[in-house]
TISEDREN-428347 format. One record per residue (C-alpha): x, y negated, z negated. Coordinates in steps of 0.02 Angstrom, whole numbers, padded with zeros to 5 digits, always signed. Each point is the difference from the previous one (the first is absolute). Example, Ala and Ser with C-alpha at 12.3 -4.5 7.8 and 13.67 -1.06 7.14 Angstrom:
2
+00615+00225-00390+00069-00172+00033
***
This chain:
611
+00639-00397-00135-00070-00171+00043-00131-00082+00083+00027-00092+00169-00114-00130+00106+00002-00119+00142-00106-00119+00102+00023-00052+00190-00094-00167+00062-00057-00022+00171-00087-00162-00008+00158-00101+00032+00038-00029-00192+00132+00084-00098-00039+00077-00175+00074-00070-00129+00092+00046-00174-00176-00027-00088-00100+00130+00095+00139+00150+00005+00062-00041-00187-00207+00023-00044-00009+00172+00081+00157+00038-00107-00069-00061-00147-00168+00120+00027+00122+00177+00005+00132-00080-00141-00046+00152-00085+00081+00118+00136+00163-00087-00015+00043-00073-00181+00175-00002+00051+00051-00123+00134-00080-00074+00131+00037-00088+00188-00061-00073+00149+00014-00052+00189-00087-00139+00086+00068-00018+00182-00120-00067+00138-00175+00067-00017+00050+00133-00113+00011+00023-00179+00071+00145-00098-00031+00053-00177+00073+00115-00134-00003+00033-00174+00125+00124-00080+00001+00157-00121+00186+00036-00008+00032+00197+00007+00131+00053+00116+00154-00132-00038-00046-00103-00109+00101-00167+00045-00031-00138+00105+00052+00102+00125-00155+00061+00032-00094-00171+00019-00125+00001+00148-00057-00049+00146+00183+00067+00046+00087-00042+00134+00095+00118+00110+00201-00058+00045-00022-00105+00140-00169-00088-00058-00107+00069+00128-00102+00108-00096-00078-00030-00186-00114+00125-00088-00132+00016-00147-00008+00174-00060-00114+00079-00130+00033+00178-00037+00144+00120+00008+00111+00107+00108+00025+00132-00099+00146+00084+00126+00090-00166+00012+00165+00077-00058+00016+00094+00135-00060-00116+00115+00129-00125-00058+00160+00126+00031-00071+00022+00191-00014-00172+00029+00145-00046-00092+00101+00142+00132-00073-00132+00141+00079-00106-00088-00118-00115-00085+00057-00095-00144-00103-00045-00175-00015-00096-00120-00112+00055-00120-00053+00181-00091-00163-00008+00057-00132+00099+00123-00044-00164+00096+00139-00021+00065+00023+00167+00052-00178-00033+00082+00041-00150+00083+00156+00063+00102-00088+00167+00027-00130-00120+00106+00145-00085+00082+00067+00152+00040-00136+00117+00063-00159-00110+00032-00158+00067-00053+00065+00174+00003+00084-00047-00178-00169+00045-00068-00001+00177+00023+00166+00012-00077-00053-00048-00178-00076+00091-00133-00082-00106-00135-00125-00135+00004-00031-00163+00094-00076-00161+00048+00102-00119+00069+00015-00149+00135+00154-00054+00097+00019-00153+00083+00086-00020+00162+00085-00184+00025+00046+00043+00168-00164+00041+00061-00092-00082-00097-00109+00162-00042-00043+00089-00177-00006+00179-00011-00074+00088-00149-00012+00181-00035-00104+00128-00135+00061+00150-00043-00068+00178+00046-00129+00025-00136-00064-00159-00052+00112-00006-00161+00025-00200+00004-00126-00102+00049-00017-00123+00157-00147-00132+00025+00002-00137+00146-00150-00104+00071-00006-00097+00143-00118-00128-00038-00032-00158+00104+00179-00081+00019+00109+00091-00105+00067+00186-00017+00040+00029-00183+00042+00178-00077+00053+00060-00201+00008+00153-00103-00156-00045-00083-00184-00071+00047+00009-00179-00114+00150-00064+00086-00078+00005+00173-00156-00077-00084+00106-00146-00048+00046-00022+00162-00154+00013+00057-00058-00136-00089-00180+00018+00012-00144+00143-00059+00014+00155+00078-00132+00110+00044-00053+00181-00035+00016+00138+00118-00168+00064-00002+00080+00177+00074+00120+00025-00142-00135-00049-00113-00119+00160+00073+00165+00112-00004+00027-00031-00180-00186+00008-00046-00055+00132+00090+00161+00145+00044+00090-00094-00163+00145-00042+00097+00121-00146+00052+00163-00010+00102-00033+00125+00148+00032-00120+00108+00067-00150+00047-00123-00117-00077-00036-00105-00165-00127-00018-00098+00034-00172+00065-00061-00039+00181+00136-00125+00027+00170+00131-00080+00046+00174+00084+00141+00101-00049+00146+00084+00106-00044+00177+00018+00154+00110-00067+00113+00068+00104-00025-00178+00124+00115-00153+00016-00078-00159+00060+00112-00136+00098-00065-00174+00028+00071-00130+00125+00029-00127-00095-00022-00138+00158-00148+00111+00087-00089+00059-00140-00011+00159+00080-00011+00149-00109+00054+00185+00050-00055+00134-00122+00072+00187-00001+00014+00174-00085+00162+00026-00017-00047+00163-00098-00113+00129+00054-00035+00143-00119-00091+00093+00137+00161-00016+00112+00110+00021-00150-00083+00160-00060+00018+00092+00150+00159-00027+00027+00039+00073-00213+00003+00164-00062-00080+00060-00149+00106+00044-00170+00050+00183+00024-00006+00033-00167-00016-00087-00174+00172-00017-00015+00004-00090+00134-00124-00120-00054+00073+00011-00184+00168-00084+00086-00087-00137+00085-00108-00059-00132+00176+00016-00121+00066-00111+00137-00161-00120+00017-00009-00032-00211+00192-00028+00011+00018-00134+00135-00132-00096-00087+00090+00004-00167+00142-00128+00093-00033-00175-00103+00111-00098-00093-00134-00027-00125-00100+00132-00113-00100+00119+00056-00164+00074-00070-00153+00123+00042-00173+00006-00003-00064+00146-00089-00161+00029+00018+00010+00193-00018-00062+00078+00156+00112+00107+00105+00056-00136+00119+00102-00117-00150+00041+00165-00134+00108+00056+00167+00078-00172+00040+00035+00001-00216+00050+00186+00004+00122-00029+00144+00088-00146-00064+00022+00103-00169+00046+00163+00107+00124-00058+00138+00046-00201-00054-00013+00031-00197-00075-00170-00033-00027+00044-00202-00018-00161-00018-00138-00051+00118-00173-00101-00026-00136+00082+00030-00155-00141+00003-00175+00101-00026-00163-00052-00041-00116+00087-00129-00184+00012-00088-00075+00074-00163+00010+00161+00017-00141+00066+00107-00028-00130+00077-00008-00009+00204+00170-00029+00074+00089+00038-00168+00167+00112+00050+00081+00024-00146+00016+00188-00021+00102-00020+00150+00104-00155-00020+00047+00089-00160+00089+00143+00083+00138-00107+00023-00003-00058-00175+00172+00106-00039+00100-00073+00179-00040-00170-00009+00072-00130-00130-00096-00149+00078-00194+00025+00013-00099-00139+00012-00202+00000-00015-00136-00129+00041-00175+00026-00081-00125-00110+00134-00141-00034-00078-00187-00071+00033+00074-00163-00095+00140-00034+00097-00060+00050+00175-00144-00138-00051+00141-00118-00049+00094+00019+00162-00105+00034+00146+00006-00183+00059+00166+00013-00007-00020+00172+00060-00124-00057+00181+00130-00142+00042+00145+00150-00022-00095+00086+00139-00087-00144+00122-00109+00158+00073-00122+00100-00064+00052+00185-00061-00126+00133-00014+00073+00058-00190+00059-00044-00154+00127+00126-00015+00108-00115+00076-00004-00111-00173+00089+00130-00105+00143-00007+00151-00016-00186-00045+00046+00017-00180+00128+00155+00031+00096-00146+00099-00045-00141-00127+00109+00107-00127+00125+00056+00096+00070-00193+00061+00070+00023-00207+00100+00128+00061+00054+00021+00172-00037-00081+00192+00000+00143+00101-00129+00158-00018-00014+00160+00099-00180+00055+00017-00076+00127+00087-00106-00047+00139-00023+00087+00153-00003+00161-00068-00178+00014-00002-00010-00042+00199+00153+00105+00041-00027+00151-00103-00190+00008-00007-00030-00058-00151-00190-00068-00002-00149+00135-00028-00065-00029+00157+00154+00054+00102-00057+00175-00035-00168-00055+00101+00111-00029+00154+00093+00177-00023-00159+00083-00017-00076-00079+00167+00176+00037+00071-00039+00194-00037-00156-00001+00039+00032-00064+00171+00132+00142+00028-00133+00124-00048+00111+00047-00156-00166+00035-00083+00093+00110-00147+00122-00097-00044-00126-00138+00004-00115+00075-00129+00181+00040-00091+00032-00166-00005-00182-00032-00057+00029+00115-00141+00150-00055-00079-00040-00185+00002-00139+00030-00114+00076+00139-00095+00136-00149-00030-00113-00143-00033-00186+00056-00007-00067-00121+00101-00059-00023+00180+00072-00143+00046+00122+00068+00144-00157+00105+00073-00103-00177+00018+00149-00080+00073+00020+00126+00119-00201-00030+00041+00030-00173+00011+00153+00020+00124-00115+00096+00139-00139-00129+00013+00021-00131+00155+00047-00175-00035-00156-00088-00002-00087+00120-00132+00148-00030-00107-00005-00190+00005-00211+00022-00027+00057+00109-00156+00101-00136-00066-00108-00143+00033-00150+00097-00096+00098+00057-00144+00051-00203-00030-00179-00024-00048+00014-00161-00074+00072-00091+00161-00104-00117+00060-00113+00028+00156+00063-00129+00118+00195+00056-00070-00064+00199+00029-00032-00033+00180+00145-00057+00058+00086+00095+00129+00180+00028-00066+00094+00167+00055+00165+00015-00120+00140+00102+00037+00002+00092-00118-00158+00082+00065+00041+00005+00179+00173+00066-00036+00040+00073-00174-00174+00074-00030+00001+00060+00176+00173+00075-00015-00008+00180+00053+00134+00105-00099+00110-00043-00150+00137-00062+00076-00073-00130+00105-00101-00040-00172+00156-00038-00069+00061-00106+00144-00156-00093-00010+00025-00047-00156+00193-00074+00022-00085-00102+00151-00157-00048-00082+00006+00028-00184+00157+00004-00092+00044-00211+00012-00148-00051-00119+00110+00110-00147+00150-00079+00065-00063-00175+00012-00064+00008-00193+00148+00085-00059+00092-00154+00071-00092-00139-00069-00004+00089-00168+00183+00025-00012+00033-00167+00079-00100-00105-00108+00118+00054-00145+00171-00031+00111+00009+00194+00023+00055+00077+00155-00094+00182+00001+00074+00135+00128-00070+00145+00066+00105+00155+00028-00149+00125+00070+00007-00133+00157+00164+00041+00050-00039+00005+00187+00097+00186-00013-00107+00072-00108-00169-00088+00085+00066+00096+00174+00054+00161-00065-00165+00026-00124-00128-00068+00128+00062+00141+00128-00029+00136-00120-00131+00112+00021-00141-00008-00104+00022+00158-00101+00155-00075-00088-00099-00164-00062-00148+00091-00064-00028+00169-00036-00101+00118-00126-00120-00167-00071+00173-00073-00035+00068-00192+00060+00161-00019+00048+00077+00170+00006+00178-00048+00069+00028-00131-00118-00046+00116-00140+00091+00130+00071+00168-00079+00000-00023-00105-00161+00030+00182-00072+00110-00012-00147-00001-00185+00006-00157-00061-00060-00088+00065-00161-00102+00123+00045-00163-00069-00069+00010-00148+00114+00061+00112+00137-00155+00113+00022-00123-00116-00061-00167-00010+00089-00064-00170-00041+00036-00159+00088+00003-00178-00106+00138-00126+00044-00026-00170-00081-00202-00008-00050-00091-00106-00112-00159+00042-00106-00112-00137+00094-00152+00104-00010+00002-00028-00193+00120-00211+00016-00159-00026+00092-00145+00039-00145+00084-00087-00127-00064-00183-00046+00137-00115+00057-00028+00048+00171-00195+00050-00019-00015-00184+00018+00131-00036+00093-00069+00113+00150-00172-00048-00047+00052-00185+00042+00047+00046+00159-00146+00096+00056-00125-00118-00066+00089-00141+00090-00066-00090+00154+00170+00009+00105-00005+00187-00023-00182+00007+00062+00017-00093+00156+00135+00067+00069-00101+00138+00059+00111+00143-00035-00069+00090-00137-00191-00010-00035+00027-00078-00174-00170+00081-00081+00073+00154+00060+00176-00023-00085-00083-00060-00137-00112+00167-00054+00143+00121+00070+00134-00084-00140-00161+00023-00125+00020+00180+00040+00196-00003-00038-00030-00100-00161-00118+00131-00042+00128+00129+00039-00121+00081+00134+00129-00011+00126+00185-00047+00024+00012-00149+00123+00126-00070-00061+00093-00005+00178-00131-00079+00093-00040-00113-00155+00212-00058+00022-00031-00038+00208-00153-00108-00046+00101-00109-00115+00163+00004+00096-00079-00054+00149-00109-00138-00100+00168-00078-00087+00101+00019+00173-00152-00096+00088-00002-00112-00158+00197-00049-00004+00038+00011+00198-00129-00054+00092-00124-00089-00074
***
């Protein structure tokens, strides 16, 4: 919806127009539309507009609340604001505009804090207190919309991206040597807290922050707790039941006073957001935004995009190629400001690029994967669940179908991996990165991911591993991709009511007989086309890199880097070994393309940050 950002000085100075209207200037491209700010004492507030929900001036922010006490800057949605409004209105509150921050703003005033658990949509906003002098900001459940703050030497400053808080900053950062290991070695970012920059963290979802604005003093709290929350849900009875609240999750996030679009990548998780919106809202004349290779090629999904060929009047189709991802990955690493361990994420990136012709809000379907087990190596965690309840049958069963279904054994090694302790685990990992350096191999980093997701010791707390550890780095992309284009992308699958009722279902409904995601399958039954229904393969947005990265244009272009003397002394990656190991790939001996696309990422994010 926008993009929001703020700085508090405690050094006796006040901030002035100059500094807050840079940080604007650094997320213009979240909101096109309008823009504001506040400068009162130490504080300064920032906002830049994408108009969606009432479109006037009206909707101008920071917004103040009736008697002036309270002003807010608000990026996201409230997707149940409606309703919202007609309860508050019966307390008789009075507004002014159409829109869902205002409905957010009196539901503070009204109910404190304990306004958050009465939404349903997406957030990341700050609210200033005159009275006391105190700012209070908030995340949503999930992670949706993104929150970053550091408190560096004088100042507090926070924003919905990384660059604004660096131009507050003012000065170099510096890397976070732990993130650095997590993404090298486990290939993973955001499962915590931290940066990739020392000097930035981010507000964990489901926390608000409040900050004395006098003091200094910062108190930080979950507000949501998906352990607490998911014992106190009950699981979907049947498919209907789940049918109804997904019907009701797609249709809340259709409300927008602008148009509305879909990413079709087709998988199961968008085909039944499309084949809903056809079935029960009878969009026929939706966008569908999807993107596409020669045929053959990895990640091309056409034979199942074009099952829709016949419902849909408006399809729309990117072709990424080695040329343009060349052309626009400096573009591309200043979209991001991190590291990411893929470049899947690029064809996302031009799915969004095409779609700003046509619409500004998407529906896309993350979190199904994490919610409906969805990844390979979910069936690793079932199979160490039955094993540890002696279900030795139905374990072998299992066993059976998976590679009757897919002739591999991929979920058997996962399941392997899932039994041995921590430490041998982290050893694993470490050895398999053979071209780290030495002094970079012996450092002493234990990630979360193997302490707690790895270590997880059934399916579901697998999956609620990954919603606490896992899920935010595909929600943090997502948002900077759609953002960078003045898109606002929604999510129905994280509708916290169907997060709580799948996450207490038992594990026979989520995978059964080889097969992912039973109960979604099972109840998009008559609504999807049945060759996306019961298909076995999972591909999402992909890009060829194993064969981008052979071709000459970037031949030299990696060769540069690897050859270069900022790359070798770093002391990361044992250059002479990176060096023979792409040899290999150029020769076709091996695909390492992925570890090939860390080495450079992290060389250009080095290169453009921190350097």
């Amino acid at each position: 919806m926008c993009g929001i950002c703020g700085i508090i000085k405690f050094d006796g100075t006040k901030p002035d127009q100059q500094i807050i209207g840079s940080m604007m200037q650094s997320i213009k491209h979240r909101g096109p539309n309008d823009q504001g700010s506040l400068l009162e004492d130490n504080m300064a507030l920032g906002f830049v507009r994408l108009s969606i929900i009432d479109l006037s001036s009206l909707g101008h922010q920071p917004m103040y609340s009736a008697d002036k006490r309270y002003a807010i800057i608000f990026n996201g949605e409230v997707y149940n604001y409606i309703e919202l409004r007609k309860e508050l209105e019966q307390k008789g509150y009075k507004f002014i505009s159409g829109t869902d921050t205002e409905v957010l703003l009196n539901s503070y005033i009204e109910w404190g804090e304990d306004c958050l658990h009465r939404f349903n949509g997406m957030w990341a906003f700050a609210i200033y207190d005159h009275q006391n002098k105190e700012l209070f900001c908030a995340r949503d459940r999930f992670g949706v919309k993104p929150f970053y703050y550091t408190r560096h030497k004088n100042n507090f400053a926070f924003a919905s991206e990384i660059p604004a808080i660096l131009t507050a900053i003012g000065e170099k950062p510096h890397a976070d040597t732990e993130s650095v290991f997590d993404y090298m070695v486990y290939n993973r970012t955001d499962q915590s807290d931290k940066t990739f920059f020392k000097e930035i963290k981010k507000l964990p979802h489901g926390h608000t922050l409040k900050i004395q604005l006098q003091t200094g003093d910062i108190k930080i709290r979950r507000w949501y707790d998906l352990r607490t929350a998911l014992d106190n849900s009950k699981p979907f009875e049947s498919t209907e039941a789940f049918k109804e609240t997904f019907n009701s999750a797609v249709g809340l996030r259709l409300r927008s006073d602008v148009p509305v679009g879909v990413c079709l990548s087709g998988g199961l998780d968008s085909s039944s957001i499309v084949s809903t919106l056809l079935k029960e809202f009878g969009t026929g004349d939706l966008n569908t935004f999807s993107a596409v290779y020669q045929k053959g090629q990895k990640g091309d999904e056409t034979e199942f995009i074009n099952e829709y060929r016949s419902s849909i009047k408006n399809m729309h189709f990117i072709y990424p190629t080695a040329e343009s991802f060349y052309k626009d990955l400096p573009e591309f690493i200043c979209t991001h400001a991190e590291p990411f361990p893929t470049t899947s994420i690029y064809a996302h990136y031009k799915v969004m690029e095409m779609a700003k012709q046509h619409v500004v809000v998407t529906l896309d379907g993350q979190g199904a994967d994490e919610e409906l087990a969805g990844y390979h190596y979910f069936f690793g965690f079932y199979y160490k669940e039955l094993f540890k309840q002696f279900r030795w049958v139905k374990l072998l069963t299992e066993i059976k179908d998976y590679w009757s279904n897919y002739h591999s054994s991929y979920a058997f090694k996962s399941f392997a991996y899932f039994l041995m302790p921590s430490g041998i685990k982290t050893a694993l990992r470490v050895n398999e990165k053979g071209y780290l350096s030495n002094n970079f191999s012996n450092l002493k980093f234990e990630s979360v991911v193997a302490t707690e997701l790895y270590n997880s010791p059934n399916l579901q707390a697998a999956l609620f591993n990954h919603f606490e550890y896992k899920l935010e780095h595909l929600l943090k992309w997502q948002d900077l991709n759609s953002m960078r284009f003045s898109i606002e992308a929604r999510v129905p699958f994280l509708d916290y009511r169907l997060v709580q009722g799948l996450l207490t279902n038992d594990s026979g409904k989520l995978i059964s007989k080889g097969i992912t995601k039973r109960f979604l399958r099972e109840a998009m039954t008559g609504v999807l086309p049945e060759k996306i229904r019961m298909r076995m393969d999972k591909v999402g947005f992909e890009t060829p890199q194993d064969e981008w990265f052979r071709m000459p244009m970037f031949r030299e272009y990696i060769k540069d880097i690897l050859y270069s003397d900022s790359f070798r002394k770093r002391d990361i990656i044992d250059a002479e070994k990176a060096k023979k190991l792409y040899q290999q790939h150029l020769d076709g001996k091996k695909d390492i393309s992925k570890e090939i696309w860390k080495w450079i990422n992290l060389e250009l994010w080095y290169r453009r940050y921190i350097d």
